[in-house]
VOLO-673729 format. One record per residue: x, y, z of N, C-alpha, C in turn; residue in one letter. Coordinates in Angstrom, 3 decimals, decimal comma. Atoms other than C-alpha are relative to their C-alpha. Layout:
N
<nugu <X; Y; Z>; <X; Y; Z>; <X; Y; Z>; a>
...
% end
This chain:
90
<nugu <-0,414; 0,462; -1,312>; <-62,068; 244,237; 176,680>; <-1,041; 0,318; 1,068>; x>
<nugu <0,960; -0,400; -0,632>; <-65,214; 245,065; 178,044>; <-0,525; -0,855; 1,318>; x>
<nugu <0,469; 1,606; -0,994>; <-65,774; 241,386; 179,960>; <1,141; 0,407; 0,774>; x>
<nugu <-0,810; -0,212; -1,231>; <-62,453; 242,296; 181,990>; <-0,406; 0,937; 1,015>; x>
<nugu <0,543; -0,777; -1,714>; <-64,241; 245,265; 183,774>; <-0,889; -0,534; 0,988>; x>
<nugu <1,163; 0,318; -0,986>; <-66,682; 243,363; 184,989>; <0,414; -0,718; 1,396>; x>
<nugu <-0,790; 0,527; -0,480>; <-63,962; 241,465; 186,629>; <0,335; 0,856; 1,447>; x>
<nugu <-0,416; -0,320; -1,104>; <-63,472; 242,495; 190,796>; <1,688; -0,632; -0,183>; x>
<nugu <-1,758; 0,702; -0,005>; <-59,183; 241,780; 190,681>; <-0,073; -0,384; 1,327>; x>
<nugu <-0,220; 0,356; -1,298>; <-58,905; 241,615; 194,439>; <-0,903; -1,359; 0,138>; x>
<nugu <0,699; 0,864; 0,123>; <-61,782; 238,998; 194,368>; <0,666; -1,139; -0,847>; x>
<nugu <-0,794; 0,555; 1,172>; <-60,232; 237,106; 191,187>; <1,213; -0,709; 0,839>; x>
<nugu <-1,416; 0,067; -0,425>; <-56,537; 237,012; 192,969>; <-0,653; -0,733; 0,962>; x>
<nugu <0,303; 0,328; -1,673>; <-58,228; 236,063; 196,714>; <-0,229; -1,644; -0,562>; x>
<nugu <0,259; 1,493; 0,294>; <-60,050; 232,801; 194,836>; <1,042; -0,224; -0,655>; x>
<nugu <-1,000; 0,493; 0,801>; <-57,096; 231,866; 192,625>; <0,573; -0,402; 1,070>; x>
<nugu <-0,867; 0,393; -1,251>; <-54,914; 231,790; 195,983>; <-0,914; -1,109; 0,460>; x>
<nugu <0,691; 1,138; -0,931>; <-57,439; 230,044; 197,764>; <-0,150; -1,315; -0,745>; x>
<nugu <-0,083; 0,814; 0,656>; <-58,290; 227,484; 195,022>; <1,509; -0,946; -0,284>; x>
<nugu <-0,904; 0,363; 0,318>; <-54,586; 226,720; 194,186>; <0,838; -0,649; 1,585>; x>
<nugu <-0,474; 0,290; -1,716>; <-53,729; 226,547; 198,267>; <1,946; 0,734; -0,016>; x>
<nugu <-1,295; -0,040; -0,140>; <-50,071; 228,640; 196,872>; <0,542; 0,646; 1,336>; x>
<nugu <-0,208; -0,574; -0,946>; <-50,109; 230,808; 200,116>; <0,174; -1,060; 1,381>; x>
<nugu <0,095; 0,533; -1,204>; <-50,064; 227,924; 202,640>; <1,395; -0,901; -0,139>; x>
<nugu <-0,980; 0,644; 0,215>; <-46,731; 226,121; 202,966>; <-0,223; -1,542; 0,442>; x>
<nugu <0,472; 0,810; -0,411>; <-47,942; 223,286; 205,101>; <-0,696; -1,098; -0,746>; x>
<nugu <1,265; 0,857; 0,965>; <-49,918; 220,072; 203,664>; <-1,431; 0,353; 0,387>; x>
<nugu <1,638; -0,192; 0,322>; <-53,528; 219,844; 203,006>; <-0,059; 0,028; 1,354>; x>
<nugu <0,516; 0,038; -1,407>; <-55,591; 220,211; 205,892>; <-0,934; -1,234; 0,122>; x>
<nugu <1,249; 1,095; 0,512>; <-58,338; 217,479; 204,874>; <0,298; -0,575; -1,269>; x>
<nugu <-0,075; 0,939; 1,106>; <-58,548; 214,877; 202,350>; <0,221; -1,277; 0,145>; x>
<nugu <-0,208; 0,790; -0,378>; <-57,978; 211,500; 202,294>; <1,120; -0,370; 0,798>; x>
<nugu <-1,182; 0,163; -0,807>; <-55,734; 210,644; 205,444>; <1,374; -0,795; -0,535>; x>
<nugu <-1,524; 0,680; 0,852>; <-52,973; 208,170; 203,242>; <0,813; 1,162; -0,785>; x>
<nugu <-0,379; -0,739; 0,453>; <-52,819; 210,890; 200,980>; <0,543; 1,848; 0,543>; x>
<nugu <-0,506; -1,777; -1,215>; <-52,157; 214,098; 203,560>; <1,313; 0,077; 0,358>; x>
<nugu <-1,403; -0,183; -0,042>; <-48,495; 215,195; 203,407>; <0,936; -0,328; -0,737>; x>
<nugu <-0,383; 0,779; 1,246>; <-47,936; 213,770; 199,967>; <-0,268; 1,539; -0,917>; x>
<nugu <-0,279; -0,885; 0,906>; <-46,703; 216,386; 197,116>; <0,214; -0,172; -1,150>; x>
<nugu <0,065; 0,347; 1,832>; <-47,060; 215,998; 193,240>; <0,085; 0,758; -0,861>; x>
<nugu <-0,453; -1,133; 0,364>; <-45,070; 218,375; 191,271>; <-0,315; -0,459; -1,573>; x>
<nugu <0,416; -0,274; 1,143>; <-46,483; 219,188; 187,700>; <0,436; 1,339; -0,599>; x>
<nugu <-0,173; -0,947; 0,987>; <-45,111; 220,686; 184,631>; <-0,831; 0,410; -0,750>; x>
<nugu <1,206; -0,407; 0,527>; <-47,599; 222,885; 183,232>; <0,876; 0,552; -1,677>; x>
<nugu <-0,410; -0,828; 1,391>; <-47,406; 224,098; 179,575>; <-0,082; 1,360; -0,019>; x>
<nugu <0,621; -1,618; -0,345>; <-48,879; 227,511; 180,522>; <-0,189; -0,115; 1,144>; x>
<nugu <0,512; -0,576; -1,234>; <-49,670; 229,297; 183,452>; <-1,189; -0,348; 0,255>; x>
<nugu <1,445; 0,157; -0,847>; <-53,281; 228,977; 183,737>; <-0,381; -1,356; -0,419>; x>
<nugu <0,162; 0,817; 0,062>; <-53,141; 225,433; 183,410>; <0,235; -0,563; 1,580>; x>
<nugu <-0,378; -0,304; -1,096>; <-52,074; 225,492; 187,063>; <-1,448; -0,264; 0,889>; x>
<nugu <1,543; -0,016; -0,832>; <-55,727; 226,465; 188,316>; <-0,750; -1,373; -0,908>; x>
<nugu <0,717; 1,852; 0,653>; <-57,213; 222,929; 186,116>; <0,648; -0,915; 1,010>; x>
<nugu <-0,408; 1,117; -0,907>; <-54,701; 221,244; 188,085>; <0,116; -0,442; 1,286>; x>
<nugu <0,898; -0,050; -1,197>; <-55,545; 221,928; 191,261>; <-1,533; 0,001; 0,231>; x>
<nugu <1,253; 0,008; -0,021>; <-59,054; 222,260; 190,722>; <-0,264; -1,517; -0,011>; x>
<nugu <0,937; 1,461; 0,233>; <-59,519; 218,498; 189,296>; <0,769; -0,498; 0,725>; x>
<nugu <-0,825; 0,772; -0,863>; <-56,584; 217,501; 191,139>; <-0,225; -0,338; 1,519>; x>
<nugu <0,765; -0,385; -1,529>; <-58,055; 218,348; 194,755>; <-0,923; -0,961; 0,499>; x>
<nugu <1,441; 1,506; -0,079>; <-61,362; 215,947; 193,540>; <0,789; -1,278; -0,156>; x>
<nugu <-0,386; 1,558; 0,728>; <-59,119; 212,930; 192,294>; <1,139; -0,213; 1,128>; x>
<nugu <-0,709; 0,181; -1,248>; <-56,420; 213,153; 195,018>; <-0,084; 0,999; 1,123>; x>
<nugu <-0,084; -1,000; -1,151>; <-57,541; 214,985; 198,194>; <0,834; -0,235; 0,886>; x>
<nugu <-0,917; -0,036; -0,776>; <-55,156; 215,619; 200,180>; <1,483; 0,108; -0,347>; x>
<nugu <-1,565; -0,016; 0,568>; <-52,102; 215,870; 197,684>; <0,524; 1,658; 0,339>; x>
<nugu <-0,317; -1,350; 0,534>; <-50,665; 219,316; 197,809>; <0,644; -0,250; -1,510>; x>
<nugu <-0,884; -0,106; 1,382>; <-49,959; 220,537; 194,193>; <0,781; 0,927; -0,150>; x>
<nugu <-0,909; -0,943; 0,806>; <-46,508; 222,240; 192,926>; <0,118; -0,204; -1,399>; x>
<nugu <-0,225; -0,163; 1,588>; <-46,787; 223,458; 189,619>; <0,972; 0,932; -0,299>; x>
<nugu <-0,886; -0,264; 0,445>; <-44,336; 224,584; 187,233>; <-0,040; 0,191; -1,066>; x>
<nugu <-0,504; -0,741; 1,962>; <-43,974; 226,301; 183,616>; <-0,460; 1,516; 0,000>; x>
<nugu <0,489; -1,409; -0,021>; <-45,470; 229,011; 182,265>; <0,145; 0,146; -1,919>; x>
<nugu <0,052; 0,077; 1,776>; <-45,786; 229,915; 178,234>; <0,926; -0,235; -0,865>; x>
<nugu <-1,297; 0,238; 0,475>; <-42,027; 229,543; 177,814>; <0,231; -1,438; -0,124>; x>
<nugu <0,092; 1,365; -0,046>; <-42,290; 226,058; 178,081>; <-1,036; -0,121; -1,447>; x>
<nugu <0,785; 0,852; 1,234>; <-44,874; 225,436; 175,674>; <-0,091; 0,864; -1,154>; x>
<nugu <-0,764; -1,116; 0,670>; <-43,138; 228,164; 173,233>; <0,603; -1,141; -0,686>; x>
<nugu <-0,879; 0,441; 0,406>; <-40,532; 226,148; 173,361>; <-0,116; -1,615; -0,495>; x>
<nugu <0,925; 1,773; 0,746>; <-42,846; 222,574; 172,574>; <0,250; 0,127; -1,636>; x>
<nugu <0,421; -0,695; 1,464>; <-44,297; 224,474; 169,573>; <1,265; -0,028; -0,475>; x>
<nugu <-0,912; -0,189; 0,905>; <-40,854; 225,270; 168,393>; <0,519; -1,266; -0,589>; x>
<nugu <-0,600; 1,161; 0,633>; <-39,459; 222,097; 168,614>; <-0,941; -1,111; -0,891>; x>
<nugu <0,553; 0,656; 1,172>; <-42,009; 220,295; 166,504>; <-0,230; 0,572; -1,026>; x>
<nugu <0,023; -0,400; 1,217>; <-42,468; 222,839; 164,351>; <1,465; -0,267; -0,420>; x>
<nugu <-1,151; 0,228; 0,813>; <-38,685; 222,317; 163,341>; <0,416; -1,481; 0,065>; x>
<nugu <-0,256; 1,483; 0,267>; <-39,097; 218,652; 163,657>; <1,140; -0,901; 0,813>; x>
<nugu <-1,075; 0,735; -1,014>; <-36,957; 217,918; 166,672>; <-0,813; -0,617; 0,835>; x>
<nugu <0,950; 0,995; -0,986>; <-37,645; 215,728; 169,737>; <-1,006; 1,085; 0,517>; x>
<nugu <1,112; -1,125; -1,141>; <-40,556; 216,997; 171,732>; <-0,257; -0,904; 1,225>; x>
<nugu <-0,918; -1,151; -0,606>; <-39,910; 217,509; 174,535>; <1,169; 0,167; -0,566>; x>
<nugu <-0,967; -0,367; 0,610>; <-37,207; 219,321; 173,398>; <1,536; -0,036; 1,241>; x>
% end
């Protein structure tokens, strides 16, 4: 675990917030004006799928705010259901 010390946390946490925009309640501040005050809620499979989707999401629709949603329990519960051969989504 040697690559995690190298890791500043406070730094880490500060860009994650900032990148993701979860601390601001308000819409975007900039981006394309049609798209400013427009919200596009995404189910994530995992957690750190979250920061991809704001990251590319930001370049391809500026100005959307993104709410994301899952976390590993969700895509737990994918895995299960195809491994036992039910619908997926389950």
């Amino acid at each position: 675990m040697k690559c995690i010390e190298k890791f500043d946390p406070i730094s880490l946490f500060s860009m994650y917030m900032q990148g993701t925009g979860v601390p601001y309640l308000g819409p975007a501040k900039d981006g394309e004006t049609k798209l400013i005050g427009k919200t596009l809620g995404i189910v994530n499979g995992s957690s750190w799928i979250a920061l991809w989707v704001n990251f590319f999401g930001k370049r391809i629709l500026s100005g959307v705010k993104f709410v994301n949603v899952g976390n590993e329990g969700i895509q737990l519960n994918f895995m299960k259901a195809y491994k036992e051969d039910r619908q997926c989504p389950p």
